[in-house]
LUMKOL-31393 format. One record per residue (C-alpha): residue number from 1; chain; x, y, z. Coordinates in steps of 0.05 Angstrom, whole numbers, plus 5000, padded with zeros to 4 digits. Example, Ala and Ser with C-alpha at 12.3 -4.5 7.8 and 13.67 -1.06 7.14 Angstrom:
REM LUMKOL-31393
<rec><seq>1</seq><mol>A</mol><u>5246</u><v>4910</v><w>5156</w></rec>
<rec><seq>2</seq><mol>A</mol><u>5273</u><v>4979</v><w>5143</w></rec>
***
This chain:
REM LUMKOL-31393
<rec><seq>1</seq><mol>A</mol><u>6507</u><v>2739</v><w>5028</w></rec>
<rec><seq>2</seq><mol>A</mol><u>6511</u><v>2666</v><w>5020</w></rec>
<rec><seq>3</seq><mol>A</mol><u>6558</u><v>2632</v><w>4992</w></rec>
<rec><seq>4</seq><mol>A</mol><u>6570</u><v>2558</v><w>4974</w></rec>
<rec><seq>5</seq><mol>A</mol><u>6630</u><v>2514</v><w>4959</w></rec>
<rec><seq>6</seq><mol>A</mol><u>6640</u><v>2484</v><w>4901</w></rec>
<rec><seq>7</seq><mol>A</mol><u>6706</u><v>2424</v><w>4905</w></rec>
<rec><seq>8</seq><mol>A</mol><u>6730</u><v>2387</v><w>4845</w></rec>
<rec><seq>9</seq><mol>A</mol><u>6796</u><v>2354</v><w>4829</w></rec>
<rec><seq>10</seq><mol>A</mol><u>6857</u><v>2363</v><w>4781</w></rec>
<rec><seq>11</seq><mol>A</mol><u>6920</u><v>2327</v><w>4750</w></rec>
<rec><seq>12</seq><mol>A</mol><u>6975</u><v>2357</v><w>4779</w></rec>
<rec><seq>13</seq><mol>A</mol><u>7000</u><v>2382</v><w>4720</w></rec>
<rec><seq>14</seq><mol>A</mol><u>6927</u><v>2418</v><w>4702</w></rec>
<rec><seq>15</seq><mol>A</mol><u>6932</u><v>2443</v><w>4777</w></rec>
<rec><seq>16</seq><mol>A</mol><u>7010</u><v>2478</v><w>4764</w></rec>
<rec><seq>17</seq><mol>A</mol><u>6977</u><v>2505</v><w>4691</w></rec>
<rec><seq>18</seq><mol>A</mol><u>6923</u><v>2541</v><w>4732</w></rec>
<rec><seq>19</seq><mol>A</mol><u>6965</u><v>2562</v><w>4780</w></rec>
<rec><seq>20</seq><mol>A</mol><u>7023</u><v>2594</v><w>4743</w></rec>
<rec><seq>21</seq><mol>A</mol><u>6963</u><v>2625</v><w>4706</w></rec>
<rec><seq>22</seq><mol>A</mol><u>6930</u><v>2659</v><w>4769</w></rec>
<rec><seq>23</seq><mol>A</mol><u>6998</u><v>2687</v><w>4779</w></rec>
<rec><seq>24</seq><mol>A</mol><u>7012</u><v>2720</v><w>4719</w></rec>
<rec><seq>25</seq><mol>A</mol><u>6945</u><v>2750</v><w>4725</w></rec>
<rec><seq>26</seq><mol>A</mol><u>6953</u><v>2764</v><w>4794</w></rec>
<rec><seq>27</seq><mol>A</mol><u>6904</u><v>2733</v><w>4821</w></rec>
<rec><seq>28</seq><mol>A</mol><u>6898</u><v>2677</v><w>4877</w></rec>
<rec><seq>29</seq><mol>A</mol><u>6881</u><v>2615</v><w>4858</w></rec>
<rec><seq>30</seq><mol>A</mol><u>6812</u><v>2609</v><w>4898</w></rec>
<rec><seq>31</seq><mol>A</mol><u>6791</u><v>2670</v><w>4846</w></rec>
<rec><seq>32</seq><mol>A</mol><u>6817</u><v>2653</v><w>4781</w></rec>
<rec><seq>33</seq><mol>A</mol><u>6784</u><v>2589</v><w>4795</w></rec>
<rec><seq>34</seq><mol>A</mol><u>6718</u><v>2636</v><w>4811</w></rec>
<rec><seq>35</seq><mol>A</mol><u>6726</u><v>2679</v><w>4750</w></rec>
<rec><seq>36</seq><mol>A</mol><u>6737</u><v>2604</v><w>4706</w></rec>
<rec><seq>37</seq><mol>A</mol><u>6678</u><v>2580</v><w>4736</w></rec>
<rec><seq>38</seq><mol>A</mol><u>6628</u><v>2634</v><w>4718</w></rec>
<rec><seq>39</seq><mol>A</mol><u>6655</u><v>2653</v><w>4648</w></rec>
<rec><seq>40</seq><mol>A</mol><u>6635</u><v>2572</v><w>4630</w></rec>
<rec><seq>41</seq><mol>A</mol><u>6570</u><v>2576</v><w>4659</w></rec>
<rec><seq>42</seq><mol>A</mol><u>6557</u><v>2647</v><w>4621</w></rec>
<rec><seq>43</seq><mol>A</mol><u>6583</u><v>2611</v><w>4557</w></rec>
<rec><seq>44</seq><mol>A</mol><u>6549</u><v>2559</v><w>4571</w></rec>
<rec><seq>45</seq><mol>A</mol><u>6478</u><v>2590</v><w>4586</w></rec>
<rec><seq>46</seq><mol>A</mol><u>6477</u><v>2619</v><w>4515</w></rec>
<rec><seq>47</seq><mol>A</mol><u>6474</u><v>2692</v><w>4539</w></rec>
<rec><seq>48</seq><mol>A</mol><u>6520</u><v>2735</v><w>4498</w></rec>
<rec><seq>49</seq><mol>A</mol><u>6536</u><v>2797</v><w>4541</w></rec>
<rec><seq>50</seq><mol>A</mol><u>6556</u><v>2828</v><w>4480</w></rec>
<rec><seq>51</seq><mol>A</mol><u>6487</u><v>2824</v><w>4451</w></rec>
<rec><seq>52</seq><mol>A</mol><u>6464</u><v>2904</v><w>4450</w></rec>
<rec><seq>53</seq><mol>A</mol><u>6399</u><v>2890</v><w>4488</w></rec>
<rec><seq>54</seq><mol>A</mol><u>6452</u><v>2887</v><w>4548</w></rec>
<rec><seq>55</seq><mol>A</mol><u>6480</u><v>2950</v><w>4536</w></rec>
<rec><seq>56</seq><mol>A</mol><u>6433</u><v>3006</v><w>4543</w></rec>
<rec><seq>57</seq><mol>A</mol><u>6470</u><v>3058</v><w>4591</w></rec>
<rec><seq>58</seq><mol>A</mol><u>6422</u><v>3103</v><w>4617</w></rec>
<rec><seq>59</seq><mol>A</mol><u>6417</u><v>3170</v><w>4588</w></rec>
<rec><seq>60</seq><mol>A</mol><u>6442</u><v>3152</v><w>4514</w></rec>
<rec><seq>61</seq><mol>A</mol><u>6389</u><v>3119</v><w>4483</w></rec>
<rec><seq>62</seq><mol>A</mol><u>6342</u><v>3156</v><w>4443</w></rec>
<rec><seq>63</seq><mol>A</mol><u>6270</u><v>3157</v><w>4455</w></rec>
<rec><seq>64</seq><mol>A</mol><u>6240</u><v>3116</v><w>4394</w></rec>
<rec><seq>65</seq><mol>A</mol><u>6198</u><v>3182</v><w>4369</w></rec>
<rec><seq>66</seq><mol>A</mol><u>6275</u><v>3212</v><w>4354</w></rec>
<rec><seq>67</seq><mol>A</mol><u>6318</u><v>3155</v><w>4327</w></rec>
<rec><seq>68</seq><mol>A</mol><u>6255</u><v>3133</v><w>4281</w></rec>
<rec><seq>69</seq><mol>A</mol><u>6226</u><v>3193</v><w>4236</w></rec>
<rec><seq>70</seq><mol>A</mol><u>6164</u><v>3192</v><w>4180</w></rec>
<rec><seq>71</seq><mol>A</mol><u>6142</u><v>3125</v><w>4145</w></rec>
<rec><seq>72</seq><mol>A</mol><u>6190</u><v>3092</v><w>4198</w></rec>
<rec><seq>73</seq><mol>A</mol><u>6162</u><v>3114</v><w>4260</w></rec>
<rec><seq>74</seq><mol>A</mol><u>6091</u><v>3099</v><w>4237</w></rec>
<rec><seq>75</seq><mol>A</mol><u>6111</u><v>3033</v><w>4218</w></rec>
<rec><seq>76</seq><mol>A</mol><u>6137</u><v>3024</v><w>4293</w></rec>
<rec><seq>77</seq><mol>A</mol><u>6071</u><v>3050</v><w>4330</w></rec>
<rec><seq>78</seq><mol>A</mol><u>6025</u><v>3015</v><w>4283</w></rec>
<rec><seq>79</seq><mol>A</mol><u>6076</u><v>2952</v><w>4302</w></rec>
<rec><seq>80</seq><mol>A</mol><u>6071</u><v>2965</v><w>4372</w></rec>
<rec><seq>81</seq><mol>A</mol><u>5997</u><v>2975</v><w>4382</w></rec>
<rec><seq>82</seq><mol>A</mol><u>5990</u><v>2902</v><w>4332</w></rec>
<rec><seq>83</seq><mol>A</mol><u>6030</u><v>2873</v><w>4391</w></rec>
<rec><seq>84</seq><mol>A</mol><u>5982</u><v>2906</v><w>4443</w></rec>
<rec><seq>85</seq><mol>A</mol><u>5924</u><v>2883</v><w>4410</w></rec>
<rec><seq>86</seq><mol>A</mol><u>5948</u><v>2808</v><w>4396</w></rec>
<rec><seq>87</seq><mol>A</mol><u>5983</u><v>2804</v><w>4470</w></rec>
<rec><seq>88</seq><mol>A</mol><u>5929</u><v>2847</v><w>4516</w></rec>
<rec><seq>89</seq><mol>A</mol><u>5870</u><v>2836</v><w>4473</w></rec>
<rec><seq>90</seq><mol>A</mol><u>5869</u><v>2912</v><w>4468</w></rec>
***
């Protein structure tokens, strides 16, 4: 795997914050540096890992014929095959 360098700079008092942080979490600084970096960019990129649509472990959902039952389910096919129609011209 490739990996690339990313360099930046720091007051020196930012630098001893950061680094009596990676300590206390045990980490190095070269990692808790890494782990900074990508929780700003996920953050930043307006992707909530939280968001359910992330968290489907296989084998718990429920097919949609279960969870949804009478007037419910119907609603959902009828939905589904209006978004066939207007997507695959079907």
């Amino acid at each position: 795997m490739e990996r690339k360098v990313a360099q930046t700079e720091l007051e020196p008092a930012e630098y001893e914050t950061l680094v009596v942080a990676a300590r206390k979490s045990g980490l190095t600084l070269k990692e808790a540096l890494r782990q900074a970096a990508l929780r700003w960019a996920m953050e930043e990129s307006g992707i909530d890992p939280k968001d359910p649509i992330f968290d489907i472990p296989l084998g718990r959902r429920k097919p949609l014929a279960i969870r949804l039952k009478g007037e419910a389910l119907r609603r959902a096919r009828k939905a589904s095959s209006e978004v066939d129609r207007a997507v695959y011209d079907e």
